[in-house]
VOBA-372118 format. One record per residue (C-alpha): residue number from 1; residue in three letters; chain; x, y, z. Coordinates in steps of 0.05 Angstrom, whole numbers, plus 5000, padded with zeros to 4 digits. Layout:
<atoms>
<NUM,"ALA","A",<X,Y,Z>>
...
</atoms>
This chain:
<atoms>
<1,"UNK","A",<9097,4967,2302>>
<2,"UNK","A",<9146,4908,2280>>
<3,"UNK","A",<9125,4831,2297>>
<4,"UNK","A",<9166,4799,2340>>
<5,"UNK","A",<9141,4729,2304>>
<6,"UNK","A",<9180,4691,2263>>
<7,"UNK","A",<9170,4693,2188>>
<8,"UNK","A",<9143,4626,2166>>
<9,"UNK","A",<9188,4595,2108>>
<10,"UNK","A",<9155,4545,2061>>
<11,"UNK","A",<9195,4496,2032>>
<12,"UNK","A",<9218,4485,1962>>
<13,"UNK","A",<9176,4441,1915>>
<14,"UNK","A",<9219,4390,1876>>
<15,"UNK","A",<9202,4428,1818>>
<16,"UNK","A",<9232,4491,1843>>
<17,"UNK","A",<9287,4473,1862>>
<18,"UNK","A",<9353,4504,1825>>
<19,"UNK","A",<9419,4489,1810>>
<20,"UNK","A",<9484,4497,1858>>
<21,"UNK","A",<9490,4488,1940>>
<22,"UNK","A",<9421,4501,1970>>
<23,"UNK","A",<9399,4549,2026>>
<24,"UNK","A",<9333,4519,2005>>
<25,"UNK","A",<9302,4460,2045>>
<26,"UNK","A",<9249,4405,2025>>
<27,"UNK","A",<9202,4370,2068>>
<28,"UNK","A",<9181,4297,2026>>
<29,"UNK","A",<9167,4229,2047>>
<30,"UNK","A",<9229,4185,2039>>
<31,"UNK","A",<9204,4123,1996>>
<32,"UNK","A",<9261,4081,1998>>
<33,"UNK","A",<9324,4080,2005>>
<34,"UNK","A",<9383,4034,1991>>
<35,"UNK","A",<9462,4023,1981>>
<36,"UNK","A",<9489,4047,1912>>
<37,"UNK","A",<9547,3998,1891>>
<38,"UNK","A",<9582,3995,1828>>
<39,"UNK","A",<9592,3928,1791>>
<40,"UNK","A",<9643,3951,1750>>
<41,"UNK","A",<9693,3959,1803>>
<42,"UNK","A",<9675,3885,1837>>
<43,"UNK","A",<9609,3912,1881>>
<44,"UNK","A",<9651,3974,1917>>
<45,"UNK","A",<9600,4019,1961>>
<46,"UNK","A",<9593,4085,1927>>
<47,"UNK","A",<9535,4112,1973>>
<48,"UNK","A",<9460,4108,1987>>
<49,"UNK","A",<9416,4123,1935>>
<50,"UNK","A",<9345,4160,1970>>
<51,"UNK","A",<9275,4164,1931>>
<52,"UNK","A",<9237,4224,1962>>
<53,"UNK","A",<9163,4253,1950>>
<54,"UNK","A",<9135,4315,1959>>
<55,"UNK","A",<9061,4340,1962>>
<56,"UNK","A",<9057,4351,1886>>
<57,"UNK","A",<9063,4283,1886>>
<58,"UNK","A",<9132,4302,1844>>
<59,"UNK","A",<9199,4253,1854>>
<60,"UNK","A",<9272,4261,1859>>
<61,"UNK","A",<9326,4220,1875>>
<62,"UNK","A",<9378,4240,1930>>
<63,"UNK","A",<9456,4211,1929>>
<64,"UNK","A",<9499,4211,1998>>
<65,"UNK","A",<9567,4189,1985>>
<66,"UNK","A",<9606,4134,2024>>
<67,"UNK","A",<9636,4179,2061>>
<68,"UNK","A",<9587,4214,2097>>
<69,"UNK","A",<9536,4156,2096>>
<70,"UNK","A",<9563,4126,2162>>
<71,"UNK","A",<9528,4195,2195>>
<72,"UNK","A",<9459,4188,2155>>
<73,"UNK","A",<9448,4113,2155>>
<74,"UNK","A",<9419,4114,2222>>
<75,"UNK","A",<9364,4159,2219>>
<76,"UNK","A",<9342,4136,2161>>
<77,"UNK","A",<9272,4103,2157>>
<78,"UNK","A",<9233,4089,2093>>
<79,"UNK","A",<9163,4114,2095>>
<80,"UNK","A",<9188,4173,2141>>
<81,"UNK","A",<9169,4248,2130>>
<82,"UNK","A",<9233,4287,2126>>
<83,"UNK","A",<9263,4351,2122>>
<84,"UNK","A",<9327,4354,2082>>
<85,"UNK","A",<9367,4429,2082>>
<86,"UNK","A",<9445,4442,2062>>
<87,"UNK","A",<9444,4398,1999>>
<88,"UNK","A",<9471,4418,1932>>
<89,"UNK","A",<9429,4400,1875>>
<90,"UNK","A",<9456,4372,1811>>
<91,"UNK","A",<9439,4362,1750>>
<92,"UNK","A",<9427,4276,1750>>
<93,"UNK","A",<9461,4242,1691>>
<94,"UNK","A",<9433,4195,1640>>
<95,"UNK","A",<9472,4141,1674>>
<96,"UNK","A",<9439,4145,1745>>
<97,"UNK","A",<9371,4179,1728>>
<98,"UNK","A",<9315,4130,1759>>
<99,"UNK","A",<9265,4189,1764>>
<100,"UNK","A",<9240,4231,1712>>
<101,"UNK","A",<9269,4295,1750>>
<102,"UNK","A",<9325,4327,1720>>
<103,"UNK","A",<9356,4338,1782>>
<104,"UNK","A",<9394,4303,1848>>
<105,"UNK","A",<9398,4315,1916>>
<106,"UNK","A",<9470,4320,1937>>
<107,"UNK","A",<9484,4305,2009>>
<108,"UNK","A",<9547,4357,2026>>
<109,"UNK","A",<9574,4352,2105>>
<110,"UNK","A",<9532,4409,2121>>
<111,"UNK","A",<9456,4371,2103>>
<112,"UNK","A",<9420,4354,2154>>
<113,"UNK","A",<9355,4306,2147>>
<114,"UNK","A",<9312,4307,2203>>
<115,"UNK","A",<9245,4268,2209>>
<116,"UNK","A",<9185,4313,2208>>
<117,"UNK","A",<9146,4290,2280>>
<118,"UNK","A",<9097,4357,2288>>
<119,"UNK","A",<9056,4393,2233>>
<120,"UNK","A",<9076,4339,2178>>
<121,"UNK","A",<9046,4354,2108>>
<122,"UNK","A",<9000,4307,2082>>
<123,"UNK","A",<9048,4268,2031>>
<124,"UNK","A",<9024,4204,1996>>
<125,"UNK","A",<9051,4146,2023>>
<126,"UNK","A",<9070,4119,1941>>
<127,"UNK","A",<9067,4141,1873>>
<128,"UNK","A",<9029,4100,1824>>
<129,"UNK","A",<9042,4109,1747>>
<130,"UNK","A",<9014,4080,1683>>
<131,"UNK","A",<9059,4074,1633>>
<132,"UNK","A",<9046,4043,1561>>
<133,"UNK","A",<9085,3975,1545>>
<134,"UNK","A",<9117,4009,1492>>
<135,"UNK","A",<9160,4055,1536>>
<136,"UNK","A",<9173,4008,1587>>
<137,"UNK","A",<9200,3964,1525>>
<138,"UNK","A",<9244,4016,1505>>
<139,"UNK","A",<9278,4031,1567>>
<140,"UNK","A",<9294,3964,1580>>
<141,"UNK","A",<9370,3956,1590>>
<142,"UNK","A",<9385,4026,1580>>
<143,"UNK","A",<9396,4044,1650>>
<144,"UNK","A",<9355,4115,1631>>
<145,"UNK","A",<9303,4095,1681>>
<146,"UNK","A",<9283,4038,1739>>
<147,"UNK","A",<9211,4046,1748>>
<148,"UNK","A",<9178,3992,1802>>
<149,"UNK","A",<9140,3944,1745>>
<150,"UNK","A",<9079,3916,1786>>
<151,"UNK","A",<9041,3882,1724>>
<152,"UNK","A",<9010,3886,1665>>
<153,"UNK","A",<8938,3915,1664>>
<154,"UNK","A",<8888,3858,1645>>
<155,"UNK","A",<8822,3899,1643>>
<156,"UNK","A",<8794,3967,1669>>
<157,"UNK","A",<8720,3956,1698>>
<158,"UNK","A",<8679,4024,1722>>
<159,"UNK","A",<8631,4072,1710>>
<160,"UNK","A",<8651,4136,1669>>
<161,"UNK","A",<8727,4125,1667>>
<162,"UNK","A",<8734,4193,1623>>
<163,"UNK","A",<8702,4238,1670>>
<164,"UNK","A",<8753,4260,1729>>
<165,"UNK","A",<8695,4287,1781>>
<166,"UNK","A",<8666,4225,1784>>
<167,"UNK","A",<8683,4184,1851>>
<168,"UNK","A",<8663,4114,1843>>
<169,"UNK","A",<8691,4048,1852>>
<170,"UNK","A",<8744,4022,1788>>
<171,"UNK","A",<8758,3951,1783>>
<172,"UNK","A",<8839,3947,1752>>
<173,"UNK","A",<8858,3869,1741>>
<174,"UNK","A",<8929,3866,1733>>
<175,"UNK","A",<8975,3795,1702>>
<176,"UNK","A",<9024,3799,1755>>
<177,"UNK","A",<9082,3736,1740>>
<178,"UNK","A",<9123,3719,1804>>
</atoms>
């Protein structure tokens, strides 16, 4: 006897994803979001730039064009669980990359982002990184990379910092300049 329910599709991890126009879809929070313009060509609008997360806590950057950005604008809203279907995904050049992803979400007419109201996955609201002084050093003014700097760490304070089962309180101070 055949079920008459539908089959339950997952969606794709950012890590899955592949190369070319997608019948895949991704459900991630969308971070942030904001207009792409390029200096060289006295501030023109090129498109939005997105910065979505998924449940593996992984990141990719997503690119809709000036064109179509008109129709997406609106229901855009930072903090926002999505789902995002009908994109092509590209591979993100040196030039633009601002996550460590080696792809980009293309928006094509056909994508469709809709906000994720019922059933969301639990998605963290940020992503938090450490990164040495020494790489942040290098990849200064080599437009490789924008991470968000927040500070430099001061002092780590806790109890058994190298054991990763333990769940108690860690003090971080950071030097934060204005």
């Amino acid at each position: 006897m055949a079920s008459s329910a539908p089959a339950v599709v997952a969606p794709t991890s950012f890590d899955d994803l592949r190369l070319d126009r997608s019948t895949q879809f991704v459900v991630a929070r969308l971070l942030r979001f904001w207009d792409f313009r390029n200096i060289k060509k006295q501030g023109k609008f090129m498109g939005i730039t997105l910065l979505f997360l998924d449940e593996q806590n992984s990141v990719i950057h997503g690119f809709i064009p000036a064109a179509r950005s008109g129709h997406y604008r609106p229901g855009l809203r930072s903090g926002s669980i999505v789902k995002v279907s009908g994109f092509e995904v590209a591979r993100c050049t040196n030039m633009y990359k601002i996550t460590d992803n080696p792809f980009v979400i293309r928006f094509l007419p056909q994508t469709t982002i809709d906000e994720v109201l019922v059933n969301a996955p639990i998605i963290n609201l940020q992503k938090f990184m450490l990164r040495k002084f020494e790489h942040l050093q290098a990849l200064a003014n080599t437009n490789l990379e924008l991470p968000d700097v927040v500070g430099m760490i001061r002092s780590v304070q806790g109890s058994d910092l190298k054991d990763a089962t333990v769940m108690t309180r860690v003090v971080v101070r950071f030097v934060i300049e204005p």
